[in-house]
N, CA, C and O atoms as a printed pandas DataFrame, in Angstrom:
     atom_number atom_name residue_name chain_id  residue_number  x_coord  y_coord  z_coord
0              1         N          UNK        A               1   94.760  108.706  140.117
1              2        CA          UNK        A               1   94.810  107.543  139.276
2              3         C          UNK        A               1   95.548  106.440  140.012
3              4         O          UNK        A               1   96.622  106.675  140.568
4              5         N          UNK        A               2   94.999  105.267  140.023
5              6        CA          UNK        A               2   95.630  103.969  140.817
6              7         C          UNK        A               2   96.494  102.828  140.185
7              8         O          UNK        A               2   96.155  102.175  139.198
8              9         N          UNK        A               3   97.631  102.681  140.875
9             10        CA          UNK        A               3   97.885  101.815  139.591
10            11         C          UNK        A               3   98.275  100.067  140.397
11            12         O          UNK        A               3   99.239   99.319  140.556
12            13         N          UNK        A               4   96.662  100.134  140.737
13            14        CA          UNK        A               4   96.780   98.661  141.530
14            15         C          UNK        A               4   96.159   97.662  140.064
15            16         O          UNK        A               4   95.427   98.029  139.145
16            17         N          UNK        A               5   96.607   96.716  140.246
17            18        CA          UNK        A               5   96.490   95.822  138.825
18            19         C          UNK        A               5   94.601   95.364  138.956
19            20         O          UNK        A               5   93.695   95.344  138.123
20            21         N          UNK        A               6   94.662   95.083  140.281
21            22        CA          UNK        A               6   92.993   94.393  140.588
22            23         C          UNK        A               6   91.991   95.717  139.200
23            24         O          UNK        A               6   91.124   95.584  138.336
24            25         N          UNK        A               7   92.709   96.697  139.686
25            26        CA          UNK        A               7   91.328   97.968  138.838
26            27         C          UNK        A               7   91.229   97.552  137.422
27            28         O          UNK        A               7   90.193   97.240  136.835
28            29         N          UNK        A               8   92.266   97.580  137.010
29            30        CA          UNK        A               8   92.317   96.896  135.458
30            31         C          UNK        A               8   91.651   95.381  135.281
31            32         O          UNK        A               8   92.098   94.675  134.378
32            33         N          UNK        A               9   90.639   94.899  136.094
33            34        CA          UNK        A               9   90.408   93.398  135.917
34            35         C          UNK        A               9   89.745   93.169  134.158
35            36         O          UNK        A               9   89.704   92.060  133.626
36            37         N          UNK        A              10   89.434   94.026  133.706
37            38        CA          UNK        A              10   88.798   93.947  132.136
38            39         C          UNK        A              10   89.390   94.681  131.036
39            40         O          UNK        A              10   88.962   95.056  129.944
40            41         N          UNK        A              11   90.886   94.811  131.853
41            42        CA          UNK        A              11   92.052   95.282  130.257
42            43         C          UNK        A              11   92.059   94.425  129.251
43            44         O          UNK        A              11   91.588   94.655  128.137
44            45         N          UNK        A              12   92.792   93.025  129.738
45            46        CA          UNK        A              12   92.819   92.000  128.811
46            47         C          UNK        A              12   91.861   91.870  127.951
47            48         O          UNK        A              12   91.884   91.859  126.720
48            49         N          UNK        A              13   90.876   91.754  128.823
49            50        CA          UNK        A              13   89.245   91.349  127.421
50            51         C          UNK        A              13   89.489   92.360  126.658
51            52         O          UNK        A              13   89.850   92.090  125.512
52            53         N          UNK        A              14   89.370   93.800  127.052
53            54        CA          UNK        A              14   89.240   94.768  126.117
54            55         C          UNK        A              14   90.500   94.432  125.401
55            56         O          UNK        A              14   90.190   93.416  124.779
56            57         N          UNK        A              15   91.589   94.667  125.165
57            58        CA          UNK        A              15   92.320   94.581  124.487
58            59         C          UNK        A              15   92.320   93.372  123.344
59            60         O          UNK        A              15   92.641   93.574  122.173
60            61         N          UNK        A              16   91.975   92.292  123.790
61            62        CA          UNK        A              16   91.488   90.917  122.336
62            63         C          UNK        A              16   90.522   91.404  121.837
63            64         O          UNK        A              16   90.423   91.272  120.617
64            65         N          UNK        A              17   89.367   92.201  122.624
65            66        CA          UNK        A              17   88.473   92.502  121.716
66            67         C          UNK        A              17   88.324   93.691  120.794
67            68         O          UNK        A              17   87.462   93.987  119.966
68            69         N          UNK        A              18   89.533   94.331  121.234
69            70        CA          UNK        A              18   89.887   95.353  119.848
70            71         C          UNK        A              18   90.909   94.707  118.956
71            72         O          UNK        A              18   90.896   95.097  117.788
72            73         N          UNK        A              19   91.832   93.753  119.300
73            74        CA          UNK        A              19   92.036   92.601  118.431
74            75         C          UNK        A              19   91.623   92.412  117.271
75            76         O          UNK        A              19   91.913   92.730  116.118
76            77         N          UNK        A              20   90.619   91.619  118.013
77            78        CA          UNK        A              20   89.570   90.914  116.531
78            79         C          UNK        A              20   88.713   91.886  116.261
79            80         O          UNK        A              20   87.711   91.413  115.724
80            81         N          UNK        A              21   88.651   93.218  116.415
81            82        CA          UNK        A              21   88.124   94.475  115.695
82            83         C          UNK        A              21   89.449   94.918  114.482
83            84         O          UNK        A              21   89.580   95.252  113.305
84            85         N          UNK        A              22   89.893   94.768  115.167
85            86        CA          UNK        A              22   90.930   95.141  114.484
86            87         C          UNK        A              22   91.339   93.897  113.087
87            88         O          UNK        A              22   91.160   94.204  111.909
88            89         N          UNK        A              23   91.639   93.149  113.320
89            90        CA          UNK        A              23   91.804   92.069  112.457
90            91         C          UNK        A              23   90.524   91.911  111.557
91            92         O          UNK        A              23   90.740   91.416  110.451
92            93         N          UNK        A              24   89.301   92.231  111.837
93            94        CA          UNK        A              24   88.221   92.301  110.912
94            95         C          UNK        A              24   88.613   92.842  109.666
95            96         O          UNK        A              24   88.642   92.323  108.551
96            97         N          UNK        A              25   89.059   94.557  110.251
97            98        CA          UNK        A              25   89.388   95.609  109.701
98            99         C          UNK        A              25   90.555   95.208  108.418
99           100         O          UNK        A              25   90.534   95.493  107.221
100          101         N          UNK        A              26   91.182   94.718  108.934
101          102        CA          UNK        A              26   92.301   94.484  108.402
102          103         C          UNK        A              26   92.137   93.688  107.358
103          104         O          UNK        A              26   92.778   94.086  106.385
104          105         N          UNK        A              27   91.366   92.456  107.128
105          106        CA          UNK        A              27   91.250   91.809  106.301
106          107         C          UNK        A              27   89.800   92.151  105.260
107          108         O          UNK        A              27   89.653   91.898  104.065
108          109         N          UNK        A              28   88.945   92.744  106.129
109          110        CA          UNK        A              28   87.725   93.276  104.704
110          111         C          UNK        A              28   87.808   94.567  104.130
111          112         O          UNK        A              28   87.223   94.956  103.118
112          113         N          UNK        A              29   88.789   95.367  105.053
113          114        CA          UNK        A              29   88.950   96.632  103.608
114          115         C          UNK        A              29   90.047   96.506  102.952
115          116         O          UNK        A              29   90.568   97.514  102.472
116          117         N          UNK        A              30   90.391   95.760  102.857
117          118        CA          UNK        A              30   91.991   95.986  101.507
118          119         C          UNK        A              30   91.188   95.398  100.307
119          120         O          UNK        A              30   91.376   95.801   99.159
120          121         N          UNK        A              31   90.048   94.173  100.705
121          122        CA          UNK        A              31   89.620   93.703  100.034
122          123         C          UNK        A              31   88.367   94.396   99.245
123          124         O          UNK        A              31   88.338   94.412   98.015
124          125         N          UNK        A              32   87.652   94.790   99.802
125          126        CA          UNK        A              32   86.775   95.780   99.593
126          127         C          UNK        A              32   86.791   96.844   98.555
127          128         O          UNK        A              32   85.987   97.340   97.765
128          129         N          UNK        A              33   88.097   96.993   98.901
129          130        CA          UNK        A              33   88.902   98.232   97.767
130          131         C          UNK        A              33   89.261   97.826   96.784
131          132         O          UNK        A              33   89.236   98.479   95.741
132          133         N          UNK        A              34   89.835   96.218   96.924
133          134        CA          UNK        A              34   90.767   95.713   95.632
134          135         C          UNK        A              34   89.272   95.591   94.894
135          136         O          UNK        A              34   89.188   95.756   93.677
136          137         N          UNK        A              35   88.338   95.353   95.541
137          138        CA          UNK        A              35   86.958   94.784   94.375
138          139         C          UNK        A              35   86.655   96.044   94.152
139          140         O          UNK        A              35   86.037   95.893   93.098
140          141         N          UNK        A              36   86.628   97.225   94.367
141          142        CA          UNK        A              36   85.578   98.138   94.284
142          143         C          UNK        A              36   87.521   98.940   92.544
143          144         O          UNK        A              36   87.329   99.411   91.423
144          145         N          UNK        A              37   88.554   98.747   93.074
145          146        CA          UNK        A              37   88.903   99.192   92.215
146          147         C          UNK        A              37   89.128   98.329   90.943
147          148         O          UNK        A              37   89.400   99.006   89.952
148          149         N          UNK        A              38   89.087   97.233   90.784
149          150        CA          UNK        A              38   88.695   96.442   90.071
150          151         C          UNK        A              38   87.444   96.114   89.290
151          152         O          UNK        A              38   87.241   95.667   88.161
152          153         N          UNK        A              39   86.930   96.372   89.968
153          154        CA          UNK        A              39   85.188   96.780   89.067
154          155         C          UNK        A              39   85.461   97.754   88.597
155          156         O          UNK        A              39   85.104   97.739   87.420
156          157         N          UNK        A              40   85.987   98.776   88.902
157          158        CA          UNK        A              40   85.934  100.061   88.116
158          159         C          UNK        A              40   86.830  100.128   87.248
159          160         O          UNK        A              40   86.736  101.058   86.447
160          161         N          UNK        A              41   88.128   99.057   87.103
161          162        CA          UNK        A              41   89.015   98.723   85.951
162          163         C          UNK        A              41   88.080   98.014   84.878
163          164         O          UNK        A              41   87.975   98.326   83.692
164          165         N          UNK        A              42   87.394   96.943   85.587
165          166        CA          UNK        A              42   86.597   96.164   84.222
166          167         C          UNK        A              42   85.673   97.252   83.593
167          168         O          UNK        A              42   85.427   97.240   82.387
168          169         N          UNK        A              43   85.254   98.032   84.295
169          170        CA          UNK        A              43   83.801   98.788   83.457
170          171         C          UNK        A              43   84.928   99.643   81.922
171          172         O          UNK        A              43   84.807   99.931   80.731
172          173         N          UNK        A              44   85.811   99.706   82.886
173          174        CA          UNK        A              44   86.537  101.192   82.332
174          175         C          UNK        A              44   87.434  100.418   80.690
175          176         O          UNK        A              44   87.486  100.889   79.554
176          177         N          UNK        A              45   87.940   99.282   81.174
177          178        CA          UNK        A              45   88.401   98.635   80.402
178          179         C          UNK        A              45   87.833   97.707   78.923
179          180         O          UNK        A              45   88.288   97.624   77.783
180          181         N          UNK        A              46   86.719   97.143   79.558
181          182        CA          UNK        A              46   85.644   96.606   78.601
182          183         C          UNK        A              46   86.099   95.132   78.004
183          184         O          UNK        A              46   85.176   94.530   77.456
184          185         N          UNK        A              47   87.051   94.631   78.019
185          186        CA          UNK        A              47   87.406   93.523   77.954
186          187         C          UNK        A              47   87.755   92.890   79.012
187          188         O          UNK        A              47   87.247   91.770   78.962
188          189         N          UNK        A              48   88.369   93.031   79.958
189          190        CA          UNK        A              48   88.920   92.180   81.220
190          191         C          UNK        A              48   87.647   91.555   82.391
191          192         O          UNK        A              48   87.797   91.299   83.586
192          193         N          UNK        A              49   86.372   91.435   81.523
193          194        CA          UNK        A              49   85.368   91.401   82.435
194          195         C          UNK        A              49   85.252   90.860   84.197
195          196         O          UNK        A              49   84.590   91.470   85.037
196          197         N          UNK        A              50   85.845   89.926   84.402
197          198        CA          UNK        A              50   85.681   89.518   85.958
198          199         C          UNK        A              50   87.654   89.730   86.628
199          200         O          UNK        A              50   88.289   89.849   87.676
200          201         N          UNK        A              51   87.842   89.658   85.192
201          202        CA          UNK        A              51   89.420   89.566   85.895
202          203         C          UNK        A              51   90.225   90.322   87.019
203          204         O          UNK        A              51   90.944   89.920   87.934
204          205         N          UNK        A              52   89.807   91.638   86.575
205          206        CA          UNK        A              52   90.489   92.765   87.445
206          207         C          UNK        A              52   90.107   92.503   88.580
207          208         O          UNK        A              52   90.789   92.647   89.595
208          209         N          UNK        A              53   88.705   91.992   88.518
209          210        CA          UNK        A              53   87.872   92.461   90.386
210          211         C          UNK        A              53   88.397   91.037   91.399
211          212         O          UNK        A              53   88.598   90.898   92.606
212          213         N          UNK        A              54   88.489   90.076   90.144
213          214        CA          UNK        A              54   89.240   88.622   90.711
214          215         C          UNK        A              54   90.600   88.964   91.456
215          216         O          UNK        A              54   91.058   88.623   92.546
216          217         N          UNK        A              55   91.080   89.809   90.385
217          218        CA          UNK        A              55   92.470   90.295   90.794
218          219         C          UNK        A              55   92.840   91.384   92.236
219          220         O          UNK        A              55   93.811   91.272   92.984
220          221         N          UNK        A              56   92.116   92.062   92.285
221          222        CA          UNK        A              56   91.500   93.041   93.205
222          223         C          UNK        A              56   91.475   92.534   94.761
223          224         O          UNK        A              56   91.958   92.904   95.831
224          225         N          UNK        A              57   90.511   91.314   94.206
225          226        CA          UNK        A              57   90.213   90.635   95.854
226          227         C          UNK        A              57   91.324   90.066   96.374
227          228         O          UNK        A              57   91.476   90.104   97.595
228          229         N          UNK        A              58   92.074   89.582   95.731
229          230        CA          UNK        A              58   92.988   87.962   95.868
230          231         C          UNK        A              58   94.348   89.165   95.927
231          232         O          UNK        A              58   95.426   88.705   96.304
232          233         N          UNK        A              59   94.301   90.456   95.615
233          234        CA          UNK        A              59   95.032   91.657   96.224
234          235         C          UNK        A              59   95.013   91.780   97.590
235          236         O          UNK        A              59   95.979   91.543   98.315
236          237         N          UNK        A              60   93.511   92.290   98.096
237          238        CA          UNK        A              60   93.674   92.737   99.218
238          239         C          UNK        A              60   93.479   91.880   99.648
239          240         O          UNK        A              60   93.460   92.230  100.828
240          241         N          UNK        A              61   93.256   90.711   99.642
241          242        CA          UNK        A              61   93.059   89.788  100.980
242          243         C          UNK        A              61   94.960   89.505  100.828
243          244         O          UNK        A              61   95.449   89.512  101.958
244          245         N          UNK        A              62   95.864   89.312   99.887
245          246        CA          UNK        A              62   96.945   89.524  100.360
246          247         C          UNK        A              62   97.698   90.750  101.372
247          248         O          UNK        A              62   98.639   90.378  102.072
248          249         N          UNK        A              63   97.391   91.777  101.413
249          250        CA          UNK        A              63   97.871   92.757  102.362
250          251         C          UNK        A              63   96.519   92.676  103.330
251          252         O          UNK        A              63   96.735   93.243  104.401
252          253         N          UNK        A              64   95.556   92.274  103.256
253          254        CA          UNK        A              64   95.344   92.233  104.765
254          255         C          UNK        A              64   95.255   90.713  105.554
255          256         O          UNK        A              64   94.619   90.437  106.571
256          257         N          UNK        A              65   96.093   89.862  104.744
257          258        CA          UNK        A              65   96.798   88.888  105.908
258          259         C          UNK        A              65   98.064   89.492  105.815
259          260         O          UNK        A              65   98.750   88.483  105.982
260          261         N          UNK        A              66   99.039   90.598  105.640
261          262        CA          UNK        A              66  100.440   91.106  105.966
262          263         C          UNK        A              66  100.134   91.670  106.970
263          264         O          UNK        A              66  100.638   91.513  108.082
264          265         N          UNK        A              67   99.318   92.343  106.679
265          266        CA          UNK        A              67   98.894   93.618  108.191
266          267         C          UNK        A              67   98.216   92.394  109.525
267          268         O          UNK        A              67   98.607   92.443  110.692
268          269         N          UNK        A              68   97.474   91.670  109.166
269          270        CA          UNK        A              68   96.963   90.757  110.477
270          271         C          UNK        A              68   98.227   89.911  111.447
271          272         O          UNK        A              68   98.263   89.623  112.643
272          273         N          UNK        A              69   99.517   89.609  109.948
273          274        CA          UNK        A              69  100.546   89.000  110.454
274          275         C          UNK        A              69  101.781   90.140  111.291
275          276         O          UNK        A              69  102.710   89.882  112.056
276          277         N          UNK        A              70  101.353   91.228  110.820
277          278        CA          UNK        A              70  102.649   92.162  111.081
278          279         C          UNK        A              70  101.745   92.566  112.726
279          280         O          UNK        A              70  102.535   92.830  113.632
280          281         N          UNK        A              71  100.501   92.613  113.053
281          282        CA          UNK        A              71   99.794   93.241  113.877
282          283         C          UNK        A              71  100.123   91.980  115.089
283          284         O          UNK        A              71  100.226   92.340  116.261
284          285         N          UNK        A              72  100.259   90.676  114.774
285          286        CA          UNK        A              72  100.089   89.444  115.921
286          287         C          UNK        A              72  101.369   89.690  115.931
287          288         O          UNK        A              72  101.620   89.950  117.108
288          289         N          UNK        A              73  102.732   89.793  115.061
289          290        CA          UNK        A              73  104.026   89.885  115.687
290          291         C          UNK        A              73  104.800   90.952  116.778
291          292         O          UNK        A              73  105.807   90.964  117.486
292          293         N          UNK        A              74  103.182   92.194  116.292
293          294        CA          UNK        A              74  103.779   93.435  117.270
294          295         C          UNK        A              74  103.163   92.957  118.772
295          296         O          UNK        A              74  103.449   93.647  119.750
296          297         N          UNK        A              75  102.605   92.173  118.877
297          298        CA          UNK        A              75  101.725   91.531  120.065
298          299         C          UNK        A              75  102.931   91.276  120.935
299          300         O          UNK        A              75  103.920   90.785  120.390
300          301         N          UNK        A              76  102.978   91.651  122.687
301          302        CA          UNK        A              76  103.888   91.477  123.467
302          303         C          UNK        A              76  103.913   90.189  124.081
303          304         O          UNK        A              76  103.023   89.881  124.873
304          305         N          UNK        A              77  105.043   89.234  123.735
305          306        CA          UNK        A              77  104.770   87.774  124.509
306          307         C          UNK        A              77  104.587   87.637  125.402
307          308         O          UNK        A              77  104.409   86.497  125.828
């Protein structure tokens, strides 16, 4: 194994581009979930018709901008 820097010429790319794999991740399944458990509060509930799933989304898109923000601060300057 070599550990001349030239061999690594396509670390960097790879690494942003699991990045913004990553940051995808991060922000469409919290959300995904908050709607999918939220729909299943309104069905279950019968009065709260759009609310829960409103509530749901505007959930996970809050924890997955925590996780996108906590993920760019673990980033090495």
């Amino acid at each position: 194994m070599s550990t001349n820097p030239k061999d690594n010429g396509n670390a960097g790319f790879y690494r942003a581009l699991a990045l913004v794999g990553q940051v995808g991740f991060y922000i469409a399944l919290p959300m995904v979930l908050g709607a999918f458990l939220g729909r299943f509060l309104d069905t279950s509930l019968h009065d709260t018709a759009p609310l829960a799933t409103i509530f749901g989304l505007l959930l996970g898109l809050a924890i997955g901008i925590a996780l996108v923000v906590r993920a760019i601060n673990r980033l090495p300057s």
